[in-house]
C-alpha positions in Angstrom: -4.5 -14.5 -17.2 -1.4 -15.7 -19.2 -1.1 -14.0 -22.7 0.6 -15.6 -25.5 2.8 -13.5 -26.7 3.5 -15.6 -30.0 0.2 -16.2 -30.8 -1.4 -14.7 -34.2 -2.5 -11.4 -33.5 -6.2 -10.6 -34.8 -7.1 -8.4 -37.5 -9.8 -5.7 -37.8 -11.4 -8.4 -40.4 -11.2 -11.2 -37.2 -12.8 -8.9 -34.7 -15.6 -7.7 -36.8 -16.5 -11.5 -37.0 -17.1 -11.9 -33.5 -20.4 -12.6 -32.5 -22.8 -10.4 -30.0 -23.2 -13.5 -27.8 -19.5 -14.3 -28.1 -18.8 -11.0 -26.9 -21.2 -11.1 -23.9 -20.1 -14.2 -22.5 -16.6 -12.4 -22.8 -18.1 -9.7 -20.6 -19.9 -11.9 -18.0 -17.1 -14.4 -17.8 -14.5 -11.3 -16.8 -17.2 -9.3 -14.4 -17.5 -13.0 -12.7 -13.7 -12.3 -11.4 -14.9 -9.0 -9.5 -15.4 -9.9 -5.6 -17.2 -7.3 -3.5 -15.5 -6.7 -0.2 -16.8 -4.2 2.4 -13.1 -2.3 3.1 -14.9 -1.4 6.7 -15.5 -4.6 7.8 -12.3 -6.5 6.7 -10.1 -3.4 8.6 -12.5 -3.9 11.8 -11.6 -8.0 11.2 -7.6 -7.3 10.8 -5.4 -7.6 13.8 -1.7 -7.6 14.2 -0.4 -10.1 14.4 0.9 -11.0 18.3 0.2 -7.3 19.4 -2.8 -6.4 21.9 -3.3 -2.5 21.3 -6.7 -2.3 23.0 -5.6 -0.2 25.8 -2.4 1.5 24.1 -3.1 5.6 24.0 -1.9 7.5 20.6 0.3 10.8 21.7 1.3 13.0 18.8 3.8 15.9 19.2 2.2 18.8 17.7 4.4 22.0 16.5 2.8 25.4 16.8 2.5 27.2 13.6 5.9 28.8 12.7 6.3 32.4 11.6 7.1 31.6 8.1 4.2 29.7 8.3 0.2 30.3 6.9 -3.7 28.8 7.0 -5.4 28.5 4.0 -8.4 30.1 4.5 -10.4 27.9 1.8 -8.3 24.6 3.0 -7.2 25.1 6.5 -3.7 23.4 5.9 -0.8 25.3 7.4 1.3 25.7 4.3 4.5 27.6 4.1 5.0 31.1 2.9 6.3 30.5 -0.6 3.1 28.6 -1.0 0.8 31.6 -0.4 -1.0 32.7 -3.7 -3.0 35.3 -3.0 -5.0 37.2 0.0 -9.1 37.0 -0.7 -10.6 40.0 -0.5 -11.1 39.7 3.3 -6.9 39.4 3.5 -6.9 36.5 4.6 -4.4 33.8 2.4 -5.2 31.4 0.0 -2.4 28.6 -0.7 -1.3 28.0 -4.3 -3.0 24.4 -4.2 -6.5 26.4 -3.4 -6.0 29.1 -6.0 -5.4 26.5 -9.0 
């Protein structure tokens, strides 16, 4: 919606003079703008465009934990060592994120 910059702004007078029903068509006419779209179906009805990945496997390098390295026991992120907080009363760590 284009604003008018130039336009006469209202006062508090001007906007206590607005009427319930004035007000409510207001409401209804900018709620009529909202469209509902199911996020699920429109990614399972997205393709790319010219590219066929139907039998195309995902392979992900994975590291092994480092030594300077730590799981969260409350998260389960592997975090580094200057982001350990505290150890729980078990000893086992808690990340900084976990302990806020």
């Amino acid at each position: 919606m284009a604003t008018d910059y130039d336009a006469p702004r209202k006062t508090d007078d001007d906007v206590a003079e607005d009427s319930i029903e004035e007000l409510k068509a207001r409401r209804n006419d900018a709620g009529s703008n909202d469209v509902d779209e199911d996020e699920n179906e429109a990614a399972e009805n997205y393709e790319l465009p010219g590219a066929d990945l139907s039998k195309e496997e995902l392979t992900v390098h994975v590291v092994p934990r480092q030594e300077d390295e730590f799981t969260c026991s409350h998260c389960f992120l592997v975090h580094h060592a200057s982001q350990l907080a505290y150890l729980d009363d078990n000893g086992l760590p808690v990340c900084k994120e976990c302990a806020a």
